[in-house]
DSSP file (Angstrom, degrees, kcal/mol; ACC not computed):
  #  RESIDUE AA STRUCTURE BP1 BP2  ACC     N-H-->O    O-->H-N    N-H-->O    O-->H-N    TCO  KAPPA ALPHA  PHI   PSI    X-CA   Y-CA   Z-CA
    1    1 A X              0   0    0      0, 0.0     2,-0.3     0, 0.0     0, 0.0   0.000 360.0 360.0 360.0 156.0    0.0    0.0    0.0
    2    2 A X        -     0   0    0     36,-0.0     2,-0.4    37,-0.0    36,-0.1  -0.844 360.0-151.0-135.7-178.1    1.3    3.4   -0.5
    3    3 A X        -     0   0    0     -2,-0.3    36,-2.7    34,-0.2     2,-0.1  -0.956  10.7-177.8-151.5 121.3    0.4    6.7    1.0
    4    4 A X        -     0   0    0     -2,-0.4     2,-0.3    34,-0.2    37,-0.2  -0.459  17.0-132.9-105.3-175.8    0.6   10.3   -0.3
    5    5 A X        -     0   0    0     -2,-0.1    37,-5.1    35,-0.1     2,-0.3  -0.960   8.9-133.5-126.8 158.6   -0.2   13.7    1.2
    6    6 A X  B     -a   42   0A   0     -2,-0.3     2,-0.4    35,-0.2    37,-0.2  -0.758  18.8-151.2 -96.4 137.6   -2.2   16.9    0.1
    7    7 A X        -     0   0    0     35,-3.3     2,-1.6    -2,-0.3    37,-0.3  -0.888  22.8-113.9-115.7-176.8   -0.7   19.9    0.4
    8    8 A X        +     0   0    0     -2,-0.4     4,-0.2     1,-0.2    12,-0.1  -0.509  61.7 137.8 -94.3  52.2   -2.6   23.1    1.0
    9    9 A X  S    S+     0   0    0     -2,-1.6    55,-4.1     1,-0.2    -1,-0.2   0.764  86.3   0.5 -93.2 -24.2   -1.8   24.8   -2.3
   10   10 A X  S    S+     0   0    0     -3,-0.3    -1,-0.2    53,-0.2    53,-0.1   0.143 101.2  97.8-143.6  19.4   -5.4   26.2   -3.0
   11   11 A X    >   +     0   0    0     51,-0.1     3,-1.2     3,-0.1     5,-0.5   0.657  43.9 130.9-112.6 -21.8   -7.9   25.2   -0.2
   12   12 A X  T 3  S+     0   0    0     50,-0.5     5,-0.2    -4,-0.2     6,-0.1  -0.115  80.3   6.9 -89.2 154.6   -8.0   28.2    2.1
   13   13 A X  T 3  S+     0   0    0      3,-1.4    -1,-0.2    -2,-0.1     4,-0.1   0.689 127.8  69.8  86.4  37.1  -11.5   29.5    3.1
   14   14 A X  S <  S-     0   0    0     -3,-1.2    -2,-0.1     2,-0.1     3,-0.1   0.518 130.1 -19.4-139.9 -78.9  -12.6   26.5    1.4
   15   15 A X  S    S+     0   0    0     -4,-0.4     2,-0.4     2,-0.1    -3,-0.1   0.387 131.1  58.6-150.4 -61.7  -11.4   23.4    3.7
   16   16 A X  S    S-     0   0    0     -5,-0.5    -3,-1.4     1,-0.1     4,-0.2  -0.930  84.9-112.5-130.8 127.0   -8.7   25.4    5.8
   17   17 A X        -     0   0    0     -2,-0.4     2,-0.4    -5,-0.2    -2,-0.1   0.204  55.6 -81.2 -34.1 162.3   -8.8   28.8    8.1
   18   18 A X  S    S+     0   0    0      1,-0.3    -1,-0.1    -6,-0.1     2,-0.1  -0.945 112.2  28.7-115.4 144.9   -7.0   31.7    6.6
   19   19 A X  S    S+     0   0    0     -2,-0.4    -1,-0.3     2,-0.1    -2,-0.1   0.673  74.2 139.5 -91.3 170.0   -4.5   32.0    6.8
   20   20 A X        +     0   0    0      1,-0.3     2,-0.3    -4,-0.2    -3,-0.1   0.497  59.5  34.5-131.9   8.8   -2.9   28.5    7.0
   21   21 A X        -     0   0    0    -12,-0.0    -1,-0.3    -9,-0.0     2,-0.3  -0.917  51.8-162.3-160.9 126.7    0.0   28.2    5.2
   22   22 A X    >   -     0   0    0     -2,-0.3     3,-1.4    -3,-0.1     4,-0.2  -0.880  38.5-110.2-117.1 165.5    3.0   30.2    4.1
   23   23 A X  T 3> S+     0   0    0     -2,-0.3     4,-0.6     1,-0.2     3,-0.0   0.466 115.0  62.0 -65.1  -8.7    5.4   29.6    1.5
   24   24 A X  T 34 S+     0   0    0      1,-0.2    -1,-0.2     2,-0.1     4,-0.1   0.435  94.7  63.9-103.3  17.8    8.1   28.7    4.0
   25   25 A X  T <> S+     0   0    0     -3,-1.4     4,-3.7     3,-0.1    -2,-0.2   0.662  88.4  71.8 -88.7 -31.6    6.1   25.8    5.2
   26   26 A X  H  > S+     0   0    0      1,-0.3     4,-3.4     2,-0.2     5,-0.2   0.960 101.0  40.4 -61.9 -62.9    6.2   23.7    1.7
   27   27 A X  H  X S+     0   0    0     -4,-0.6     4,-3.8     1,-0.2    -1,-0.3   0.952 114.1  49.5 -63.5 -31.5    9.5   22.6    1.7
   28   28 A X  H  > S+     0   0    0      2,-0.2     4,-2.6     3,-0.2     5,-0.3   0.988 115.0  51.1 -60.6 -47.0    9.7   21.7    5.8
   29   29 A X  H >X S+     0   0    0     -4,-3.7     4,-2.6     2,-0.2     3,-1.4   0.922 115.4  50.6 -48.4 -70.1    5.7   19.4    4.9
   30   30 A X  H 3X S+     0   0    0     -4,-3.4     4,-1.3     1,-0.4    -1,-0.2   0.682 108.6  42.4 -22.0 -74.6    8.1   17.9    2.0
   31   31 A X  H 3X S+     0   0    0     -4,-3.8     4,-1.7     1,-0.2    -1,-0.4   0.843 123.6  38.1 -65.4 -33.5   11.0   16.9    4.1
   32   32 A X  H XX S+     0   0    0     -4,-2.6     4,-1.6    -3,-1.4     3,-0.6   0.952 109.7  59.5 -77.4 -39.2    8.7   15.3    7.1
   33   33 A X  H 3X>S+     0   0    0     -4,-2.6     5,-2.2    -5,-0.3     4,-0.9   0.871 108.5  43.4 -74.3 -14.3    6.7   14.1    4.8
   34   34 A X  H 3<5S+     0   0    0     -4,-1.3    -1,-0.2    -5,-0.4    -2,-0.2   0.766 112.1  60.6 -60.9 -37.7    9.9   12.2    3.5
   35   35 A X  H <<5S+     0   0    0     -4,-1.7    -2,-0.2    -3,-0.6    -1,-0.2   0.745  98.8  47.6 -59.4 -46.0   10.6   11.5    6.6
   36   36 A X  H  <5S-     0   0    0     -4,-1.6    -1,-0.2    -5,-0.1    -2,-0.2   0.567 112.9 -98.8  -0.9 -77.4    8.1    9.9    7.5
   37   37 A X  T  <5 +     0   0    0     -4,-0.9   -34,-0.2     1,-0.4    -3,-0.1   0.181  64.6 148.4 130.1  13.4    7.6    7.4    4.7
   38   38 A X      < -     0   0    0     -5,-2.2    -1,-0.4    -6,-0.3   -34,-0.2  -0.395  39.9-149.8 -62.7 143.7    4.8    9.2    2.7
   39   39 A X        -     0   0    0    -36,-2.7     2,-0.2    41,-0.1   -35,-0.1  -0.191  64.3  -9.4-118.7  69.3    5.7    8.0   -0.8
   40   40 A X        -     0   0    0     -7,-0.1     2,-0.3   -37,-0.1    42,-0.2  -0.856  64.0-131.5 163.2 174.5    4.5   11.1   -2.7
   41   41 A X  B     -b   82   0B   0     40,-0.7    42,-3.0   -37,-0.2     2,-0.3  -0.884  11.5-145.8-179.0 160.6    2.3   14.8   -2.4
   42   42 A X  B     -a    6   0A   0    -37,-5.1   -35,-3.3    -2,-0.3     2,-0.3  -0.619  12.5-177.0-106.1 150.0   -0.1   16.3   -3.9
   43   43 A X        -     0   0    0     40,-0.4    42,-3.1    -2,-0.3    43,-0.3  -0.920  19.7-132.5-143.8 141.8   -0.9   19.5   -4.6
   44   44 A X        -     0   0    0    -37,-0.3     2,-1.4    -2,-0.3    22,-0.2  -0.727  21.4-127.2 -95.1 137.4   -4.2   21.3   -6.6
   45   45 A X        +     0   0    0     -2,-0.2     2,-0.4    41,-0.2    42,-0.1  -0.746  45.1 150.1-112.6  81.5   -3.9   23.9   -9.2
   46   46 A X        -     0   0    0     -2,-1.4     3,-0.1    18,-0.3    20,-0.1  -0.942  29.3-170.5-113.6 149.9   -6.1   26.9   -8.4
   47   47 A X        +     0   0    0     -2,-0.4     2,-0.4     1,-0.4    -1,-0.1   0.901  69.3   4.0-106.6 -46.3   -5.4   30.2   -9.3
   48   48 A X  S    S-     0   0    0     14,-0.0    -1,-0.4     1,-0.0     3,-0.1  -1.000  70.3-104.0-132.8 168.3   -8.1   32.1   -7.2
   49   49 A X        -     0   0    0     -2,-0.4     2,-0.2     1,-0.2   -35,-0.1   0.049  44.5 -96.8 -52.2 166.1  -10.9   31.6   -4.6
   50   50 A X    >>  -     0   0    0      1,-0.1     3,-1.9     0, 0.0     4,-1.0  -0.288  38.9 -98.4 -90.3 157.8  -14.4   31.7   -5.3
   51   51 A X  H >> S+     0   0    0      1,-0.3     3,-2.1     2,-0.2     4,-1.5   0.962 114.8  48.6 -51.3 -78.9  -16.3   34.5   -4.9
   52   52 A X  H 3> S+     0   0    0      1,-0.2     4,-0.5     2,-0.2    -1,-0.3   0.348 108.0  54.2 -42.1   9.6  -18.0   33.5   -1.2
   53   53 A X  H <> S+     0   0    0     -3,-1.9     4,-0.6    -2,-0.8    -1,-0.2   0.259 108.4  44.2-112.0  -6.0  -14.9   32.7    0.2
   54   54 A X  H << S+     0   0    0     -3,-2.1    -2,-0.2    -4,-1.0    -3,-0.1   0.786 124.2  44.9 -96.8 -25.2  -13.3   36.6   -0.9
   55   55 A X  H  < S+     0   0    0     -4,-1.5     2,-0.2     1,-0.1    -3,-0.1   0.963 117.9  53.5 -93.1 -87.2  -17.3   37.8    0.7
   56   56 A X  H  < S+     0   0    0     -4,-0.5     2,-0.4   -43,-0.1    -2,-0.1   0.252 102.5  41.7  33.1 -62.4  -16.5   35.6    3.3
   57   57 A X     <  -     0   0    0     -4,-0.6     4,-0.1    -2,-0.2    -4,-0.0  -0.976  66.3-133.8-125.6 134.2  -13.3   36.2    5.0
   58   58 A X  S    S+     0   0    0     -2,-0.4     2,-0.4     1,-0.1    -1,-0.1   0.820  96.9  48.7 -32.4 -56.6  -11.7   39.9    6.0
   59   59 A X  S    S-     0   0    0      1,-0.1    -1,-0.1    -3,-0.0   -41,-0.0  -0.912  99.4-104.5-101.9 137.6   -8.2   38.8    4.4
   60   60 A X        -     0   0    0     -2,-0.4   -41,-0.1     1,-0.1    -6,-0.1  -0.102  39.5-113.2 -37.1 118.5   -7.7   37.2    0.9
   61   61 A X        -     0   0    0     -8,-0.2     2,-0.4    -4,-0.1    -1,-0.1  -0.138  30.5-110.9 -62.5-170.3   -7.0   33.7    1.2
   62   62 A X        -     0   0    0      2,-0.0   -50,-0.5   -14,-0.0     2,-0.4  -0.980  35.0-168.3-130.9 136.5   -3.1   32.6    0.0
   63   63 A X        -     0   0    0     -2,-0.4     2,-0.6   -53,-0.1   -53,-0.2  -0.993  10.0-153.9-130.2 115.1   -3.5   30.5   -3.4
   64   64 A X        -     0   0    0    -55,-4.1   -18,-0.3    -2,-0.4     2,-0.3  -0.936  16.8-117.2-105.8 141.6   -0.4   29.0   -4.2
   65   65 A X        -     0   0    0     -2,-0.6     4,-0.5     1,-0.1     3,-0.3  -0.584  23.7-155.0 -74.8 107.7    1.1   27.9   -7.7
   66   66 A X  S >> S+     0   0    0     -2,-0.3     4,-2.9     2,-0.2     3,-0.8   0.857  92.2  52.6 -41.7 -57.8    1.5   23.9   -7.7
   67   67 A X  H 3> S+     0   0    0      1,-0.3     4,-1.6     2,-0.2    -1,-0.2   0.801 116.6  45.8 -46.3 -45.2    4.3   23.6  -10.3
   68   68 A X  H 3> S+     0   0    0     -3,-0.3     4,-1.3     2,-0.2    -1,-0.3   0.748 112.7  42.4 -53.0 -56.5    6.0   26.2   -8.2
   69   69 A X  H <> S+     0   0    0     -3,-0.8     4,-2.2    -4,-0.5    -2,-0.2   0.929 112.4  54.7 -84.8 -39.0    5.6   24.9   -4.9
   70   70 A X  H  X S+     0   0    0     -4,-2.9     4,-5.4     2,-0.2     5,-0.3   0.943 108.3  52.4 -60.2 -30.1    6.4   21.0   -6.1
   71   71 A X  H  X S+     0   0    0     -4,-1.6     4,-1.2    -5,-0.3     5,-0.2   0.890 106.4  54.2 -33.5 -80.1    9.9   22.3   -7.7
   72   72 A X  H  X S+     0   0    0     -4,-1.3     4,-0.5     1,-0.2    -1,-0.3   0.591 114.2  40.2 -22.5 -48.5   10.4   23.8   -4.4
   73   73 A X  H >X S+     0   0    0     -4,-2.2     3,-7.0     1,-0.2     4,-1.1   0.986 109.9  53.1 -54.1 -70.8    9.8   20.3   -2.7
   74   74 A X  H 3< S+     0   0    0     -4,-5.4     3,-0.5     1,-0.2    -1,-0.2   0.800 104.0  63.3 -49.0 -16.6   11.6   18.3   -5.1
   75   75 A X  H 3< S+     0   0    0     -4,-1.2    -1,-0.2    -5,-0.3    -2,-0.2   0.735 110.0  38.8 -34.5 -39.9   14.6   20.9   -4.3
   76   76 A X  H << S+     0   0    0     -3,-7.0     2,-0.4    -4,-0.5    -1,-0.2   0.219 111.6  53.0-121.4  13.0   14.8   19.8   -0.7
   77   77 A X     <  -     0   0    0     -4,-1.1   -46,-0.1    -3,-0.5   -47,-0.0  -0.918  61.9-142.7-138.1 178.2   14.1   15.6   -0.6
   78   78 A X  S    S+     0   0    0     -2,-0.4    -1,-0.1   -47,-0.1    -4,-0.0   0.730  84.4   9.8-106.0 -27.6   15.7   13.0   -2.4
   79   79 A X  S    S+     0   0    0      2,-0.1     2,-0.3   -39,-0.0    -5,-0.0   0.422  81.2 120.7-149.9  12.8   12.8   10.1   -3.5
   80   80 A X        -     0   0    0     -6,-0.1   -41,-0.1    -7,-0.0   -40,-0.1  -0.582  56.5-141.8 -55.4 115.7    9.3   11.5   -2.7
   81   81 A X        -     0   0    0     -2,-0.3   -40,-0.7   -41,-0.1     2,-0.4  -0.536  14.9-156.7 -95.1-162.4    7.4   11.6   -5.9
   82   82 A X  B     +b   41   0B   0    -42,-0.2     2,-0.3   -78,-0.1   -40,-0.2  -0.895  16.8 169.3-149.3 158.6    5.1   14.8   -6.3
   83   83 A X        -     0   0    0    -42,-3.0     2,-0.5    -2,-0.4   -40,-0.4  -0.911  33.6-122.6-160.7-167.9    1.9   15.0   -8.6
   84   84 A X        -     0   0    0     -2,-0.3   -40,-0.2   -42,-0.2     3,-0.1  -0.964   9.2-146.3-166.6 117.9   -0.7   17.6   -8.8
   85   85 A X  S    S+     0   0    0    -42,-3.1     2,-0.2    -2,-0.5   -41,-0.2   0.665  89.9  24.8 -74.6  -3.6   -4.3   16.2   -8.1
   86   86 A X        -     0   0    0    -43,-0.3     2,-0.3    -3,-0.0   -41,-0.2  -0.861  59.4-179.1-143.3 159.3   -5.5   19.0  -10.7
   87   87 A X        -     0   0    0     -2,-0.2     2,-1.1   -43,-0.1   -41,-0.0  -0.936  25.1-139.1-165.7  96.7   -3.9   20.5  -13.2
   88   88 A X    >   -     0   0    0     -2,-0.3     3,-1.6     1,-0.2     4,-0.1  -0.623  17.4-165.8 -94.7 121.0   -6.0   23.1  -15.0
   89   89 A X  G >   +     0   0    0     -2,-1.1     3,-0.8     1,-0.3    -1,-0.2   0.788  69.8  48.3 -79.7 -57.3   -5.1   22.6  -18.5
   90   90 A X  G 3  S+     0   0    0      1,-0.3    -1,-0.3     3,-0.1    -2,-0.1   0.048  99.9  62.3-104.1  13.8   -6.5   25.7  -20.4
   91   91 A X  G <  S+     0   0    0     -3,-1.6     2,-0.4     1,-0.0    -1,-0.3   0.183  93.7  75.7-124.6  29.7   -5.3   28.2  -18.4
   92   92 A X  S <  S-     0   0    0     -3,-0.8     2,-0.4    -4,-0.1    -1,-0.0  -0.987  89.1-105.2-139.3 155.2   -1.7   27.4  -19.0
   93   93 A X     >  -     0   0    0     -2,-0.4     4,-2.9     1,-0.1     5,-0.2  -0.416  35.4-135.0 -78.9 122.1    0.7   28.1  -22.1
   94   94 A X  H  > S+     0   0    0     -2,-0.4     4,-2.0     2,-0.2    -1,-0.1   0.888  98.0  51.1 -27.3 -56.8    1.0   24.2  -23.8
   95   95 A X  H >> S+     0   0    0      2,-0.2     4,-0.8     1,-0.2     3,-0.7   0.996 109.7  49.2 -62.1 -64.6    4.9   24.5  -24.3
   96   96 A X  H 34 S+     0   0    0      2,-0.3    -1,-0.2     1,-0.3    -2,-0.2   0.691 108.5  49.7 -45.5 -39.7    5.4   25.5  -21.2
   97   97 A X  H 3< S+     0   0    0     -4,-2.9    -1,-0.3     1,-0.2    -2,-0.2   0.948 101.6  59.7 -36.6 -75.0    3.7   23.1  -19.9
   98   98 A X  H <<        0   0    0     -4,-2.0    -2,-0.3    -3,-0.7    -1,-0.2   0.714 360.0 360.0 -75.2 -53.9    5.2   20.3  -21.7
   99   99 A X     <        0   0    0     -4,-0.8    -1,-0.4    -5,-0.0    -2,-0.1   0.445 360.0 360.0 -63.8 360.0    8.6   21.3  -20.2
């Protein structure tokens, strides 16, 4: 059996308080999550919150860019693999993609 983690790239006001995450949190989930024995994490490709959650909440949730944040991971472990449980297709350039 194998076990991944989510990380919290797009969920707050959603799922998780704001705020709930910073960007100097990613790479530290990574490396425990390495530690550990997780053998992978996931991350979700949003670019912003929904309207009720911006009516919602005083401060702007923090929306982070997956591609972005998994780099960062894979930067700081050695054999965790990383995937991205959405990946929204048509709001990113194809080439770019594809590298």
């Amino acid at each position: 059996m194998r076990f991944g983690a989510g990380l919290p790239t797009g969920m707050e006001g959603l799922i998780n308080p704001i705020p709930f995450f910073t960007p100097e949190d990613f790479p530290k989930v990574g490396r425990l999550a390495e530690e550990l024995g997780y053998d992978s994490v996931w991350g979700n490709d949003h670019y912003a919150p929904q309207e009720y959650v911006t009516k919602k909440y005083s401060a702007p949730p923090n929306f982070y860019e997956v591609l972005t944040v998994l780099t960062t991971i894979a930067a700081v472990t050695t054999h965790i693999e990383l995937g991205t449980a959405v990946l929204v297709l048509p709001m990113r350039d194809p080439i770019t993609l594809a590298k």
